[in-house]
KEDREN-614614 format. One record per residue: residue in one letter; x, y, z of N, C-alpha, C, O in turn. Coordinates in steps of 0.02 Angstrom, whole numbers, plus 50000, padded with zeros to 5 digits. Each point is the difference from the previous one (the first is absolute). Example, Ala and Ser with C-alpha at 12.3 -4.5 7.8 and 13.67 -1.06 7.14 Angstrom:
% residues 2
+-------+-------+-------+-------+-------+-------+-------+-------+-------+-------+-------+-------+-------+
! dolum !  n_px !  n_py !  n_pz ! ca_px ! ca_py ! ca_pz !  c_px !  c_py !  c_pz !  o_px !  o_py !  o_pz !
+-------+-------+-------+-------+-------+-------+-------+-------+-------+-------+-------+-------+-------+
!     A ! 50660 ! 49716 ! 50390 ! 49955 ! 50059 ! 50000 ! 50045 ! 50060 ! 50000 ! 50052 ! 49999 ! 50033 !
!     S ! 49930 ! 50054 ! 49931 ! 50042 ! 50059 ! 50003 ! 49961 ! 50055 ! 50037 ! 50025 ! 50055 ! 50008 !
+-------+-------+-------+-------+-------+-------+-------+-------+-------+-------+-------+-------+-------+
END
This chain:
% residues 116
+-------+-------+-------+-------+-------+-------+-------+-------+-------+-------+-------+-------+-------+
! dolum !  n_px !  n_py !  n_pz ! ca_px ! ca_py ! ca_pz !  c_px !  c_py !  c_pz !  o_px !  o_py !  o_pz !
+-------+-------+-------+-------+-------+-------+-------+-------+-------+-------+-------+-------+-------+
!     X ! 50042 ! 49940 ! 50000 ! 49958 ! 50060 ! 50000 ! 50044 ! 50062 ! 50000 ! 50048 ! 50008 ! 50038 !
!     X ! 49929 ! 50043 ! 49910 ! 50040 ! 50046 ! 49986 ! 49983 ! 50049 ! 50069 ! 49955 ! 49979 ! 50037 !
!     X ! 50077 ! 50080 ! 49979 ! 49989 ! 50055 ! 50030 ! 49999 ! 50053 ! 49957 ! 50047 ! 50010 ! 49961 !
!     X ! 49878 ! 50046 ! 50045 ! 49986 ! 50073 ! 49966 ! 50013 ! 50040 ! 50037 ! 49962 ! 49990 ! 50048 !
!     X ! 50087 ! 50074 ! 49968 ! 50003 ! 50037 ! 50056 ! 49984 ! 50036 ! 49945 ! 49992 ! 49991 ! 49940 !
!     X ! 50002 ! 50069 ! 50116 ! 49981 ! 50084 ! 49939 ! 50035 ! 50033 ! 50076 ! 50001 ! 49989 ! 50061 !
!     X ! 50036 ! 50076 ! 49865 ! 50024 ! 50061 ! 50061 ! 50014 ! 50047 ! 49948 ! 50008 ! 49994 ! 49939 !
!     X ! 49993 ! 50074 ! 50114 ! 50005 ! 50063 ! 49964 ! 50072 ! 50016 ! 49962 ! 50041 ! 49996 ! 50046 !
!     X ! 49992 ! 50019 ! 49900 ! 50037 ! 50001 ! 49955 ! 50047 ! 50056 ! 50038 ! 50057 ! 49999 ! 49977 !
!     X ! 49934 ! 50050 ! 50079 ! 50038 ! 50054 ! 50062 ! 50029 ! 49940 ! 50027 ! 50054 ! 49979 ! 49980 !
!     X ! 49906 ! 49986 ! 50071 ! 50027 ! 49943 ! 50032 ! 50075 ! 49968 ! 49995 ! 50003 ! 49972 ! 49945 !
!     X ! 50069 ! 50020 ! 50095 ! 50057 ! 49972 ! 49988 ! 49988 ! 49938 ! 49958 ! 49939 ! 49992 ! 49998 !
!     X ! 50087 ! 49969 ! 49973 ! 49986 ! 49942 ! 49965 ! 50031 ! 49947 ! 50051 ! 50050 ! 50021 ! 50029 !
!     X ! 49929 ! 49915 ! 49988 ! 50030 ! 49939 ! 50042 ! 49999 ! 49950 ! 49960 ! 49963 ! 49993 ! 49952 !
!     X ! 50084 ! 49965 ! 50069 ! 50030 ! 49946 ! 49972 ! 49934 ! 49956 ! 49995 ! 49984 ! 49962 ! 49954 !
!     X ! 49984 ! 50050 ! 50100 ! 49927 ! 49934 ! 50010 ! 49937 ! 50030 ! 49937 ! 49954 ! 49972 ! 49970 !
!     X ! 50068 ! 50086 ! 50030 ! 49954 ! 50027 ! 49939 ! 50004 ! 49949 ! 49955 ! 49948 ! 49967 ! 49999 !
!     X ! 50111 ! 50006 ! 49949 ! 50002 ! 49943 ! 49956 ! 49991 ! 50042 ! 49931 ! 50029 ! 50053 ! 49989 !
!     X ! 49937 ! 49921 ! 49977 ! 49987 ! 50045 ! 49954 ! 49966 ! 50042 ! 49983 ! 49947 ! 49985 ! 49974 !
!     X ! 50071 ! 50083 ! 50035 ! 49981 ! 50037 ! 49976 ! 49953 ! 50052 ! 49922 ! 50038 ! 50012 ! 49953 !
!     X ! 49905 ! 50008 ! 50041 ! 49965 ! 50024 ! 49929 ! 49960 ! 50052 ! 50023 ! 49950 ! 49995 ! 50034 !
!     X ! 50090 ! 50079 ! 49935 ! 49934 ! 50042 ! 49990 ! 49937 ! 49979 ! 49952 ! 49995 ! 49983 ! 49941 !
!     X ! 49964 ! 50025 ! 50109 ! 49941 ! 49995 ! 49963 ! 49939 ! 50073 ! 49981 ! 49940 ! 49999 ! 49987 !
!     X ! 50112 ! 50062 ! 50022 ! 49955 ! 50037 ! 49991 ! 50006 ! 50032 ! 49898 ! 50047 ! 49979 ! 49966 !
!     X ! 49914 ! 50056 ! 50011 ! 50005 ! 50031 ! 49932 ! 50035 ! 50031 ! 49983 ! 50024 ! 49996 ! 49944 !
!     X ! 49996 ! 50054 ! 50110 ! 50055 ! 50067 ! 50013 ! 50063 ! 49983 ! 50046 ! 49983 ! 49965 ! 50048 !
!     X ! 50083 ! 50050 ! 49950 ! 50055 ! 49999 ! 50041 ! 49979 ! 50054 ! 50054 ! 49969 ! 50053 ! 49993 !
!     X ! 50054 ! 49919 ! 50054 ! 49978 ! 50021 ! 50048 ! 50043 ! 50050 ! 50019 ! 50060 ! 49986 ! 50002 !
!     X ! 49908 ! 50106 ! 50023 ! 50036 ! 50051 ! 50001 ! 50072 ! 49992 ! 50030 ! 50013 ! 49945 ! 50023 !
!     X ! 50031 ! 50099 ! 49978 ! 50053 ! 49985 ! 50044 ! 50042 ! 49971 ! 50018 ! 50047 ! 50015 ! 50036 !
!     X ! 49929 ! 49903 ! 49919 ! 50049 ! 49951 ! 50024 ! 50045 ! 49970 ! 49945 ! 49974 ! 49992 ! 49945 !
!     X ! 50075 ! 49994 ! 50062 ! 50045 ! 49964 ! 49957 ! 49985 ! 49938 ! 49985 ! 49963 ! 49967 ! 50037 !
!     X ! 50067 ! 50004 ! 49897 ! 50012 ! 49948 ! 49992 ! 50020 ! 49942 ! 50050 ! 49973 ! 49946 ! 50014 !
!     X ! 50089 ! 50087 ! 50011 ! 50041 ! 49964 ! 50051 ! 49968 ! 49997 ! 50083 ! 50002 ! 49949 ! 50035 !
!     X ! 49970 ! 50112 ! 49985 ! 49955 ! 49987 ! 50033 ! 49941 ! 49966 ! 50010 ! 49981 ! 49978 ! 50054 !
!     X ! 49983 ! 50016 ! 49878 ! 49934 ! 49969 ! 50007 ! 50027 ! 49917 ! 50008 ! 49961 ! 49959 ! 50023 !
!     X ! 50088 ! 50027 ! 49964 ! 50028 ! 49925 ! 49996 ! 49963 ! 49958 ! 49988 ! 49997 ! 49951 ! 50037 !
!     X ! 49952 ! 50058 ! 49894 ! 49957 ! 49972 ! 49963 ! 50036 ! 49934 ! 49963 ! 50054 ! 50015 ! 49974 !
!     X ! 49931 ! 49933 ! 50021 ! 50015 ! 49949 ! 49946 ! 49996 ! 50005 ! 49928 ! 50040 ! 49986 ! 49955 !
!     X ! 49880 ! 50045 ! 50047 ! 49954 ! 49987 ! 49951 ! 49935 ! 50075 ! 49993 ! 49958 ! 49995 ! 50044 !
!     X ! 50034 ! 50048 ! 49925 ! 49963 ! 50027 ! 49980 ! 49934 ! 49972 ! 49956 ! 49991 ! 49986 ! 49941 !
!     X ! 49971 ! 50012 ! 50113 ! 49892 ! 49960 ! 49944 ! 49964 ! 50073 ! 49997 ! 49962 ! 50012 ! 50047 !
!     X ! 50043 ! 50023 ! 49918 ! 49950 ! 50064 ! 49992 ! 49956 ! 49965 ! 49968 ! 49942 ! 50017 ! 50011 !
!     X ! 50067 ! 49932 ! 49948 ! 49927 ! 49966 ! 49963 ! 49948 ! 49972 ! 50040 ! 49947 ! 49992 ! 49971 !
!     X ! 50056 ! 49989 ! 50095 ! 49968 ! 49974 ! 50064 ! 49988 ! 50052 ! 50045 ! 49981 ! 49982 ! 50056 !
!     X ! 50025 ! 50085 ! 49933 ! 49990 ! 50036 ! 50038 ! 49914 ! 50018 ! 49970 ! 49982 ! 49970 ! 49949 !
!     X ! 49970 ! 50076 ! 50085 ! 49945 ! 50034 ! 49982 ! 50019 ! 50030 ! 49907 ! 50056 ! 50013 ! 49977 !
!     X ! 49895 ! 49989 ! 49998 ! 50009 ! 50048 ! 49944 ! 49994 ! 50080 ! 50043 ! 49984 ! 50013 ! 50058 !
!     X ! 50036 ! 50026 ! 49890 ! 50008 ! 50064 ! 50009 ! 49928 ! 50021 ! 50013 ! 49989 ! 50030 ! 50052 !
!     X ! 49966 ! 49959 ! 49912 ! 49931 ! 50026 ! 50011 ! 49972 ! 49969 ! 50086 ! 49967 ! 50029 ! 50043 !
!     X ! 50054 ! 49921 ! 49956 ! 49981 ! 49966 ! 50070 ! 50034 ! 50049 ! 50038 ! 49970 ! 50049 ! 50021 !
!     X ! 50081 ! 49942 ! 49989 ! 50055 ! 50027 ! 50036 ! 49973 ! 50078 ! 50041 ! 50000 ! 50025 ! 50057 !
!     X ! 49979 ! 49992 ! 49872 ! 49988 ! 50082 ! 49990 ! 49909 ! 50002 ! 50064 ! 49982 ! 50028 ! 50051 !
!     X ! 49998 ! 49937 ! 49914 ! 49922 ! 50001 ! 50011 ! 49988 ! 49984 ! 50093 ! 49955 ! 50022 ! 50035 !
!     X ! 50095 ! 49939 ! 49984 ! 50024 ! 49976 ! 50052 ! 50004 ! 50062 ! 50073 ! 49963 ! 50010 ! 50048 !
!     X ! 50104 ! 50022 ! 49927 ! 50030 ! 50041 ! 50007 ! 50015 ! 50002 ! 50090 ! 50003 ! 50053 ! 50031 !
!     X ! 50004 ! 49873 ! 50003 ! 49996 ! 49971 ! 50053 ! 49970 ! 50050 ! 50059 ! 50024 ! 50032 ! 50047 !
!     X ! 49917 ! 49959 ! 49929 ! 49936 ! 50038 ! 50034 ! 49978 ! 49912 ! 50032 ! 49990 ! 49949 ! 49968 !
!     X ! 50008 ! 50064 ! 50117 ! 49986 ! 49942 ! 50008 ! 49914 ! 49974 ! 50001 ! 49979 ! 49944 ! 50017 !
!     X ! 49990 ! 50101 ! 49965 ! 49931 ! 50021 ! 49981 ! 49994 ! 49945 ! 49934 ! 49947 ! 49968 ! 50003 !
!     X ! 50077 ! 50024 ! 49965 ! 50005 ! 49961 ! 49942 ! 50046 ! 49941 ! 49991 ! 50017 ! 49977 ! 49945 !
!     X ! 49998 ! 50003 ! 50111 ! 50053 ! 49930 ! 50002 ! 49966 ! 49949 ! 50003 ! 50035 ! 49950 ! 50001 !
!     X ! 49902 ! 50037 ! 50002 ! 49942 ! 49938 ! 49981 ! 50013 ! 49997 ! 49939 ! 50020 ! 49952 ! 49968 !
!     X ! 49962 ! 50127 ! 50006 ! 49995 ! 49972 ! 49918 ! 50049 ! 49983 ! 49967 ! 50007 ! 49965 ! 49949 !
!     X ! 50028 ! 50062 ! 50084 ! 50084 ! 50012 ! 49957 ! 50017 ! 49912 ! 50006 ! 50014 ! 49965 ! 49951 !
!     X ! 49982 ! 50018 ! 50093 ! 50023 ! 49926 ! 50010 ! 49967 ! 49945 ! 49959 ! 50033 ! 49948 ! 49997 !
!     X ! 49915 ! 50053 ! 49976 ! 49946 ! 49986 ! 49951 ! 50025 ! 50009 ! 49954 ! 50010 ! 49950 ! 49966 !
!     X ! 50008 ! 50099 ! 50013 ! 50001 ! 50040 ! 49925 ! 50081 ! 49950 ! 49974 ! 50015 ! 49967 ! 49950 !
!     X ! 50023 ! 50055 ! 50121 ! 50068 ! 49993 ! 49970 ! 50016 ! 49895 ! 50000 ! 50031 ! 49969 ! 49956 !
!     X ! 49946 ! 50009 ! 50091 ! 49949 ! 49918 ! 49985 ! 50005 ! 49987 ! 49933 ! 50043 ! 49965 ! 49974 !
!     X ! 49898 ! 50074 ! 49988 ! 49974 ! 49991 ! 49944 ! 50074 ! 50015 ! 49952 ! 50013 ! 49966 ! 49950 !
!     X ! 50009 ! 50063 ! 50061 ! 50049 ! 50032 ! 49940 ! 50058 ! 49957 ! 49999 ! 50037 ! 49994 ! 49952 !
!     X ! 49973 ! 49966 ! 50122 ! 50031 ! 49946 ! 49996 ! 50007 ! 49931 ! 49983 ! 50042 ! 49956 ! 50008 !
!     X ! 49895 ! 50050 ! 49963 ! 50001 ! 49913 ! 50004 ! 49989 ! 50019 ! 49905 ! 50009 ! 49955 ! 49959 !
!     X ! 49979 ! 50089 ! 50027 ! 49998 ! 50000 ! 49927 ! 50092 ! 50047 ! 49978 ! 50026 ! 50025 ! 49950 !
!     X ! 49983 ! 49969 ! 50084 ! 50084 ! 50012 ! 49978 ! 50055 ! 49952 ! 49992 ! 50020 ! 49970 ! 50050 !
!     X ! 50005 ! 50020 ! 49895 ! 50053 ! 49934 ! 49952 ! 50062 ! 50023 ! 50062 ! 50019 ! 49960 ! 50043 !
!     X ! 49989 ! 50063 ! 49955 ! 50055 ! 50038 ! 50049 ! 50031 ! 49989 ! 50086 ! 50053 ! 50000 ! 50031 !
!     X ! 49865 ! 49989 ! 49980 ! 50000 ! 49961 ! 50068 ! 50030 ! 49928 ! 49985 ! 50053 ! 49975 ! 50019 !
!     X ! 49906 ! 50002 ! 49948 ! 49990 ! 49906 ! 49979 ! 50071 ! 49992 ! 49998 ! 50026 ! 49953 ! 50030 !
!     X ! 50018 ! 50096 ! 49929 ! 50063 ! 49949 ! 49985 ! 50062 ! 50028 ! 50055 ! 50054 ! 49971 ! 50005 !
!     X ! 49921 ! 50111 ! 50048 ! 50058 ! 50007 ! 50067 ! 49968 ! 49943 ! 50042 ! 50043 ! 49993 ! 50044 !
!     X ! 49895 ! 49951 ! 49974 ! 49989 ! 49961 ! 50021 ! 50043 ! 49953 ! 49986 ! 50033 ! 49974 ! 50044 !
!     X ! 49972 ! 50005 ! 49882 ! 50037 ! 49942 ! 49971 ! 50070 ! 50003 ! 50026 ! 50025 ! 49952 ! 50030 !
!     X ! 50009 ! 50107 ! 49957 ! 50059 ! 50026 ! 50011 ! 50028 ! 49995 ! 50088 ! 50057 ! 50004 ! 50023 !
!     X ! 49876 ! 49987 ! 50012 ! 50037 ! 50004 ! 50070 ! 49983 ! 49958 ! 50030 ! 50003 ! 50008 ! 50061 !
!     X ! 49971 ! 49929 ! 49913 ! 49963 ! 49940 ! 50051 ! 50042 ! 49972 ! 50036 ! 49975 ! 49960 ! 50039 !
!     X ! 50108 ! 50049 ! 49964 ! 50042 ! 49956 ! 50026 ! 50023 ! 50053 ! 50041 ! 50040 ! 49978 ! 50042 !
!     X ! 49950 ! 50093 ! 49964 ! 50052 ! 50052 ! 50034 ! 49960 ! 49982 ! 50066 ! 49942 ! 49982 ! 49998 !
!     X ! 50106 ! 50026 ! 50083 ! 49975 ! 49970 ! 50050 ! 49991 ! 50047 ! 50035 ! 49967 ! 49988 ! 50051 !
!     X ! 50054 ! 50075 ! 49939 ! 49964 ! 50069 ! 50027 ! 50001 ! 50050 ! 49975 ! 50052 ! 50032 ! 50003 !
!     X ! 49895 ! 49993 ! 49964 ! 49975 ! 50069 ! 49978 ! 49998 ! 50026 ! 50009 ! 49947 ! 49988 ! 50029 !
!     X ! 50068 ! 50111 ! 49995 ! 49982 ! 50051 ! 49998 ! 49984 ! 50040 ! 49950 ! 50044 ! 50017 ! 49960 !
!     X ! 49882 ! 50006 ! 50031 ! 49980 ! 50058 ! 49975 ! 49992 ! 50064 ! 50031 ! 49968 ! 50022 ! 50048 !
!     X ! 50085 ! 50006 ! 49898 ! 50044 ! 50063 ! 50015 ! 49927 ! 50069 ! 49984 ! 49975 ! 50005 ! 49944 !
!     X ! 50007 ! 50032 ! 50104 ! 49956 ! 50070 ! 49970 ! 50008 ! 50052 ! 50026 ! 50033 ! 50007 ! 50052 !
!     X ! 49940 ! 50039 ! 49917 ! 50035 ! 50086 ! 50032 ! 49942 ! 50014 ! 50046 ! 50026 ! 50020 ! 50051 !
!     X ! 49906 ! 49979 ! 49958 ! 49942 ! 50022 ! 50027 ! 50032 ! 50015 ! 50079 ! 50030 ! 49961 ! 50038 !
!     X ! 49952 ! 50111 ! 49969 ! 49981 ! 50003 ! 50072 ! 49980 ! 49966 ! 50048 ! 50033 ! 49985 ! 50050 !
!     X ! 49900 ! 49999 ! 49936 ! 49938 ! 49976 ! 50033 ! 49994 ! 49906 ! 49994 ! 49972 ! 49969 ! 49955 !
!     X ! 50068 ! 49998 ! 50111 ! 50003 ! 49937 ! 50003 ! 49943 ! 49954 ! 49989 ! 50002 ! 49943 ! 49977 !
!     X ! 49953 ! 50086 ! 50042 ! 49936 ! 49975 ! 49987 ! 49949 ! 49986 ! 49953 ! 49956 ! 49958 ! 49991 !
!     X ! 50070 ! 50103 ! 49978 ! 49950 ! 50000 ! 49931 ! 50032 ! 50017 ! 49945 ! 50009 ! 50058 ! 49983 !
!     X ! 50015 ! 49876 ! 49977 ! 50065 ! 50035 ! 49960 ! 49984 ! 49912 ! 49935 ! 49982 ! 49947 ! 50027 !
!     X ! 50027 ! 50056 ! 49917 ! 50015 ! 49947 ! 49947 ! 50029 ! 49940 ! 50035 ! 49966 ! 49948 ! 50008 !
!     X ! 50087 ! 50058 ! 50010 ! 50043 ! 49946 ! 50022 ! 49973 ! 49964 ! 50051 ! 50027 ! 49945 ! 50000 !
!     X ! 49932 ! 50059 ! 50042 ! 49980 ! 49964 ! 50030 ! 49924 ! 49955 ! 49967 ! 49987 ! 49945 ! 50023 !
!     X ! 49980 ! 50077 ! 49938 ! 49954 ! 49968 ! 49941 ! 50041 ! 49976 ! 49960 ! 49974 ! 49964 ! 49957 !
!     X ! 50098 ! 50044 ! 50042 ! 50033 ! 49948 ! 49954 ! 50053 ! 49952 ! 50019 ! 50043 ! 49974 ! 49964 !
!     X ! 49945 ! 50019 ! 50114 ! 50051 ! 49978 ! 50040 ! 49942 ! 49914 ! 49992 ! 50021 ! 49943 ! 49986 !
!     X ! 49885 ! 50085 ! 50034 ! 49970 ! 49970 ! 50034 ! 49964 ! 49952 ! 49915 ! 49977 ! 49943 ! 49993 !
!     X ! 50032 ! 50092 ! 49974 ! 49980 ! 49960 ! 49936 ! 50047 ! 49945 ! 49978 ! 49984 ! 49943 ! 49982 !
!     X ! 50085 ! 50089 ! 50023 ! 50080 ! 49951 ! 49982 ! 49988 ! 49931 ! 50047 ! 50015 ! 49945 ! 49977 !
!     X ! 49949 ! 50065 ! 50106 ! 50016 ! 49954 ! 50041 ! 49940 ! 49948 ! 49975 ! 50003 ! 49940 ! 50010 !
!     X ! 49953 ! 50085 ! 49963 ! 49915 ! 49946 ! 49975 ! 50037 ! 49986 ! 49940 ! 49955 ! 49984 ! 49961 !
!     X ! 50099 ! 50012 ! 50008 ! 50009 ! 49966 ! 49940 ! 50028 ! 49952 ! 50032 ! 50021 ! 49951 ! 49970 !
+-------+-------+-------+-------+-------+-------+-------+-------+-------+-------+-------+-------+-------+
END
């Protein structure tokens, strides 16, 4: 059984992290390459821009948003084959910039990755 962690892309990076993937659309302000100590960049698994936008992590709208962005996942080629691509990696982190721990993509894509 694999492990999905999620953490904020500010956050130091740890060894137990494992592997590392931004999963957001945009690089995240401020930070370096070398800092973000990303593996792997998935902007294709992140929200679309219109989602993203429409979103605008108003937690007033994180029912829907989690729905919406659901839906946009399971009809994305993109997901199907970073699934294929990581069935053997034994710990995951998804890397995101969001403020707000609570109501943020990565955790609707932490909780969808773990039901596959």
């Amino acid at each position: 059984m694999r492990t999905i962690k999620i953490k904020r892309v500010y956050e130091a990076p740890a060894k137990a992290d494992g592997y590392r993937v931004l999963v957001d659309r945009v690089w995240p302000r401020g930070i370096t390459k070398e800092a973000a100590a990303v593996q792997e960049w998935q902007k294709e698994i992140a929200p679309s821009t219109a989602l993203r936008k429409w979103f605008g992590h108003d937690p007033e709208r994180w029912k829907e948003f989690q729905k919406k962005y659901r839906d946009e996942l399971k009809h994305n080629e993109a997901v199907i084959q970073f699934i294929e691509a990581h069935q053997s990696t034994k710990v995951l982190t998804l890397v995101y910039a969001a403020k707000d721990e609570a109501h943020n993509h990565a955790l609707v894509l932490q909780h969808y990755l773990e039901d596959r």
